[in-house]
C-alpha positions in Angstrom: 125.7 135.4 35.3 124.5 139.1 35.1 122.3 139.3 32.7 122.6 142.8 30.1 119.8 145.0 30.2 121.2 147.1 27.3 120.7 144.9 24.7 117.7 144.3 23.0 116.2 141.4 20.5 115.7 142.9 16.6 114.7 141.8 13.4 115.9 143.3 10.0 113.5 143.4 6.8 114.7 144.0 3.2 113.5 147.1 1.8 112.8 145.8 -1.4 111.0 142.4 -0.9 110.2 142.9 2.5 111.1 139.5 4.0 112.2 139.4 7.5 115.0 137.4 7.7 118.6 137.0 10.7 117.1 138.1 13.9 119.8 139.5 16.1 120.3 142.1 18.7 122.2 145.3 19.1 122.8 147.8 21.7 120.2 150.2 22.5 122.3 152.9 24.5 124.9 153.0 21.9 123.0 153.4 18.9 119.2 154.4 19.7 118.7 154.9 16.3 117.0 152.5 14.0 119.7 150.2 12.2 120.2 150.2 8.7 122.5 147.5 6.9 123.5 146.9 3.7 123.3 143.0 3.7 122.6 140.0 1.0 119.2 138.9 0.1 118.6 135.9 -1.1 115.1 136.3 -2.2 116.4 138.9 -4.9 120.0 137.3 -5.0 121.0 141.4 -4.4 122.5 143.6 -1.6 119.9 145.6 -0.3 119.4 148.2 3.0 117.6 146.0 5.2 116.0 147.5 8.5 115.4 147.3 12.1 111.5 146.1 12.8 110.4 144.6 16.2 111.2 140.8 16.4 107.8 139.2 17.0 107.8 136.1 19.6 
């Protein structure tokens, strides 16, 4: 199985708290842009913008 060059391995931190929480991965020739997403955090039990920081291995 090929394996896709184009996507690269992310993780999104909360803006507010600043936990780093769902690594995931996205496509870096469609959207080269940092990501930001309004998701759920359930350290503050709010939605907040979480965004794109390098996923550390």
């Amino acid at each position: 199985m090929a394996k896709n060059e184009s996507r690269q391995f992310i993780g999104l931190k909360c803006s507010r708290c600043g936990k780093l929480i769902r690594p995931t991965s996205k496509n870096k020739k469609n959207t080269p842009d940092k990501l930001e997403i309004k998701k759920y955090c359930p350290n503050i039990q709010k939605k907040t913008i979480f965004k794109e920081t390098k996923l550390e291995k």
